[in-house]
C-alpha positions in Angstrom: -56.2 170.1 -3.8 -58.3 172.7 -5.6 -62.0 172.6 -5.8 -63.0 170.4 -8.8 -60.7 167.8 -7.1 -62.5 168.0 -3.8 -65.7 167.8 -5.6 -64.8 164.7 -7.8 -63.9 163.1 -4.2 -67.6 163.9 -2.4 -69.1 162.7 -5.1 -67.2 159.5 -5.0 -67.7 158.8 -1.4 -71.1 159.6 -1.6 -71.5 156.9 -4.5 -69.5 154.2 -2.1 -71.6 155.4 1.0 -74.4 154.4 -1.2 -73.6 151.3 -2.5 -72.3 150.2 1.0 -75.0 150.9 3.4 -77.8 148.6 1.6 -77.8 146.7 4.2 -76.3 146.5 8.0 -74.5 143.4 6.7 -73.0 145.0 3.8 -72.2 148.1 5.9 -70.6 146.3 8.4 -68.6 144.1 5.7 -67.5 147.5 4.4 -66.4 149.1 7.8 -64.4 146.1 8.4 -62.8 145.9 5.0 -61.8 150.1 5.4 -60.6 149.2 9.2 -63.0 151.0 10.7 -64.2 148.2 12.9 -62.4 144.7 13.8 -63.6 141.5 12.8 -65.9 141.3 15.4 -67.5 144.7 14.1 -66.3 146.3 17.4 -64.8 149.7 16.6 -61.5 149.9 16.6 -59.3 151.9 19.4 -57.9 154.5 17.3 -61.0 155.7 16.5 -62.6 155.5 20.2 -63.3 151.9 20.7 -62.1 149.8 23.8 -58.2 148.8 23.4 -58.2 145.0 23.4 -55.5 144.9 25.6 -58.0 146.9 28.2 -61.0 144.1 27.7 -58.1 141.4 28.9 -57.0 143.3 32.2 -60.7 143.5 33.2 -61.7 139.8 32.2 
């Protein structure tokens, strides 16, 4: 990837972030739809939220 590419791709995320975070509804919409957070907009366990399968053995 060279460095006009990496540029065109901030630039683009930067837009998204932008249009995305209007809101904490919309931001949270938008986590969920990239799989970032689960539907319950808990964060996910591959990214360094609880395992599911750990909240079960606890309950």
């Amino acid at each position: 990837m060279d460095k006009e590419q990496r540029q065109a791709i901030k630039e683009m995320l930067a837009k998204r972030s932008e249009a995305n975070t209007q809101s904490k509804k919309q931001a949270t919409k938008w986590l969920i739809d990239e799989g970032l957070l689960t539907t319950k907009g808990q964060l996910r366990a591959q990214y360094g939220g609880e395992d599911e399968s750990e909240k079960t053995k606890r309950k």
